[in-house]
N, C-alpha and C positions, 0 to 999 in steps of 0.2 A: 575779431572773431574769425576765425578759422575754416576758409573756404573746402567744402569737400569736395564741388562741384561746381562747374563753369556752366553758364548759359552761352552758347557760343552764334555769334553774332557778325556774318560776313560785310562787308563795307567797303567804298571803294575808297573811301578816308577815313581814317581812325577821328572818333570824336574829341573835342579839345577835351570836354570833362570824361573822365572815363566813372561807367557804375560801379563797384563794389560786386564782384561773382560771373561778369561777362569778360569775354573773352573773345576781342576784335581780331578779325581778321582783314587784309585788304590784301588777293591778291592781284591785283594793279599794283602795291609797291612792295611787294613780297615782306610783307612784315604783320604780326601779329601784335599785341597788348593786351595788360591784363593788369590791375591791383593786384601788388603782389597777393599773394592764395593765406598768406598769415594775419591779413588784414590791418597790417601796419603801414597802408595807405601808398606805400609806394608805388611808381609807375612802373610795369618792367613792360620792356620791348625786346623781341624775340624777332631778328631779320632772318626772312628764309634767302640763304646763300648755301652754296657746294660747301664750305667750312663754319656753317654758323648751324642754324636751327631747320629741319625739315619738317614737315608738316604732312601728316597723313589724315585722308578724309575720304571714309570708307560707305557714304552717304546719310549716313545721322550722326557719326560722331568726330571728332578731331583728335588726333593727338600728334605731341610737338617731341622732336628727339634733338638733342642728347637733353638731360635734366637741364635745370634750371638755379642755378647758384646764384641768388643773392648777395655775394659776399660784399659788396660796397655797402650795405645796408645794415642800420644797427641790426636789423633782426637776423642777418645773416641765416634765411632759411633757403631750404632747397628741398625740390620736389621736381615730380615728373607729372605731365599732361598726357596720360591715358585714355582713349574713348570720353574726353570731357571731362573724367575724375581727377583730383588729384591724387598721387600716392607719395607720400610724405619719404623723404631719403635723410638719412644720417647724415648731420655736419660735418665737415671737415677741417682737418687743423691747414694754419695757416702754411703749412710748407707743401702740404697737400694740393692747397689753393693756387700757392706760384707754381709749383711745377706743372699742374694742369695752363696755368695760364702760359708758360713756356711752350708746353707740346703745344697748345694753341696757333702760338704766335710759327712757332714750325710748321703743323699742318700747314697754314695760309701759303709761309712762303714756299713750300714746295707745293701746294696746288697751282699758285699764282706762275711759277716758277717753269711750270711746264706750257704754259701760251704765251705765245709775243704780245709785242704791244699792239696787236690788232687783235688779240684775240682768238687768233686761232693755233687749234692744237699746232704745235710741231711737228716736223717732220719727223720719219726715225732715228737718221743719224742726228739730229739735231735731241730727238727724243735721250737717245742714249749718252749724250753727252749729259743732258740735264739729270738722267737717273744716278750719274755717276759722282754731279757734284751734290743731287736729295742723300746719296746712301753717306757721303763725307758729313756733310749738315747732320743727318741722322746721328752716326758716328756723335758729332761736336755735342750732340743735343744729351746722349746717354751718357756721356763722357761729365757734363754739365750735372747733370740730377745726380749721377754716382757722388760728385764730392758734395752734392747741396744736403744729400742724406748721407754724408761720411763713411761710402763704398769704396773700394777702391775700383780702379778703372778696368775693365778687361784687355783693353787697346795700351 
């Protein structure tokens, strides 16, 4: 059955069984949980990171950005966590699905791409070196979807 709405439920650990309509939160390990919202019992886990899922909580209710794609899951549904509501998004086809998983995997590396291994931002010159090998990556990346959807390239 077909969640419309979350009971949302903050935790400093997510419980091993999860209920059917809640909506764990623990921020101690920045990550949320929930039965998938179509009721085909799935787990889905949502990490709050700078490139994954953010979490807004405006004092009674929660909502999670960007949507929520399913797509490893037979039921392959997708929706968004609104003020606690669900609001149900249109499927997408599977070329849809990699090149979002592409930009993904891009995002990361050029988030990651801009701190050292200690984590802290870069310098400027250093910054500006890094902008100039994200805008090539970028480049590689538009370059990559054009032929995956049979465009040709602009570059």
């Amino acid at each position: 059955m077909r969640i419309k709405q979350f009971n949302v439920q903050f935790k400093e650990y997510i419980p091993e069984k999860l209920q059917e309509g809640v909506l764990y939160i623990s921020m101690e390990y920045a990550t949320a949980s929930h039965k998938c919202a179509c009721g085909c019992g799935q787990e889905v886990v949502t990490p709050f990171t700078p490139t994954d899922w953010k979490l807004t909580f405006d004092g009674e209710s929660v909502s999670l950005s960007p949507s929520i794609g399913n797509w490893s899951y037979l039921c392959r549904s997708h929706y968004f966590i609104q003020k606690n509501r669900i609001v149900w998004a249109q499927g997408m086809s599977q070329k849809a699905i990699a090149s979002g998983r592409i930009l993904d995997r891009v995002h990361k590396a050029n988030h990651y791409e801009q701190n050292d291994a200690t984590g802290v931002e870069l310098n400027s010159s250093a910054r500006q070196s890094q902008d100039t090998k994200s805008k090539s990556m970028i480049d590689k990346f538009l370059d990559i979807l054009a032929r995956f959807f049979g465009f040709k390239s602009a570059g």
